[in-house]
C-alpha angles and dihedrals in degrees: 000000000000098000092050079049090060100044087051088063094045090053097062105033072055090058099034083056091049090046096047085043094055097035095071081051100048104041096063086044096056082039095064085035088062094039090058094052087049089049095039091051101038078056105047094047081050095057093039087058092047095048100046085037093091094030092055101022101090120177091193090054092046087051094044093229132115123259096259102050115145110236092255082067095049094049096045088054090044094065094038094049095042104052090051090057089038111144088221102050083068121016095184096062107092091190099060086075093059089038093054097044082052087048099046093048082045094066093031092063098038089040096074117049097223096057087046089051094048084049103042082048091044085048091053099051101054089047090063091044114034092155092066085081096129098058124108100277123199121249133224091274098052097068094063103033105039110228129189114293120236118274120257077241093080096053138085126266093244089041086057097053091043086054090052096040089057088062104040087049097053087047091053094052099040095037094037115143104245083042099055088043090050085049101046082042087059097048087052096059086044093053085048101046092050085047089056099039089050092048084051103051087046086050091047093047092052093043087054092045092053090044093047098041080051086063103051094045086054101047094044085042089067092038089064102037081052100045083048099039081052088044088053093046087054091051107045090050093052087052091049105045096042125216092291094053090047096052091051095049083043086056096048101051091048074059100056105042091048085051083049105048093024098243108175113203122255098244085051085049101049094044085063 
């Protein structure tokens, strides 16, 4: 009895031993085991809100307009919106701040057309390709200051051929052969049409100058056959009528003006 006794004690000191051995081992190891389910599952629901942020995340929601709403409508829902979250239209409401900031991204991006193109396109996108959730998504601020884009690294081998599809469809139909004939054929006919309207204006210019130039030699032409054919009258009457004629006629016409006007001579004049 005393020697099963015995054995009894040995066999759990035994196991005690065992168990105090193995615990320093083991509790580490459940410690890091814990750690990584922390870490597994902090990263998975990270990943779950980047991913639904776009998808759920709606500006024109958040405005209460439609999505094709001009900018005056955007404005005009900004300010309404934004005087009712206010921080200051009610200070104990915590909330208001972080309404306001979403508020506030959320006209900044649908105010300039650029940055509403870039999310509407963004939205899209990920509309058409909602299992693409794990990929890098763009934040607030990227709509507004354009960072750099993620690398083709970071996608997939069938969303790499889809990104470069997109370009060399859109060459092929810009820079297509009967299209780039039909274009060099246009600018042809243009270049043609501004060469024949120039040689026309020069042609009508020079018509207009020799017309012109025509003109002037006519009318100067009769200015001078009448200024001789008058010369030759003078002088053919002065030949005809002689110095004497002439004096006399001279005299008769001083009569006349100073009838005419009332001159007195200067002798009449100084005897009085």
């Amino acid at each position: 009895m005393a020697a099963g006794a015995q054995n009894l004690n040995h066999l759990q000191l035994s196991a005690c031993c065992s168990l105090a051995l193995k615990m320093p081992l083991s509790i580490p190891h459940l410690v890091c085991q814990c750690c990584f389910w922390c870490r597994s599952a902090t990263r998975r629901a990270f990943s779950t809100t980047l991913s639904n942020w776009s998808v759920h995340s709606n500006y024109y929601d958040l405005l209460g307009i439609k999505q094709d709403a001009t900018m005056e409508e955007i404005k005009q829902a900004f300010f309404t919106k934004s005087k009712k979250v206010h921080p200051d239209s009610d200070p104990n409401n915590p909330d208001l701040h972080s309404q306001f900031i979403r508020l506030n991204q959320a006209y900044q991006v649908l105010s300039k057309e650029g940055s509403r193109r870039l999310y509407d396109s963004q939205r899209a996108w990920h509309a058409a390709w909602p299992t693409m959730g794990s990929s890098p998504k763009h934040s607030p601020s990227d709509f507004t200051d354009q960072g750099p884009r993620p690398s083709t690294s970071s996608r997939g081998p069938d969303e790499n051929m889809r990104y470069w599809e997109q370009f060399r469809t859109h060459h092929s139909e810009t820079f297509s052969g009967t299209q780039a004939k039909q274009r060099q054929r246009w600018n042809r006919q243009f270049f043609g049409y501004c060469l024949l309207l120039m040689l026309a204006s020069m042609a009508a210019h020079y018509v207009a100058y020799r017309k012109l130039e025509e003109v002037h030699n006519s009318f100067m032409d009769k200015k001078d056959k009448l200024i001789t054919s008058i010369y030759n009258e003078s002088k053919e009457r002065a030949r005809a009528n002689g110095f004497q004629k002439q004096q006399e006629l001279l005299r008769q016409k001083h009569a006349e003006f100073t009838e005419r006007y009332r001159i007195r001579p200067s002798g009449d004049s100084a005897q009085k």
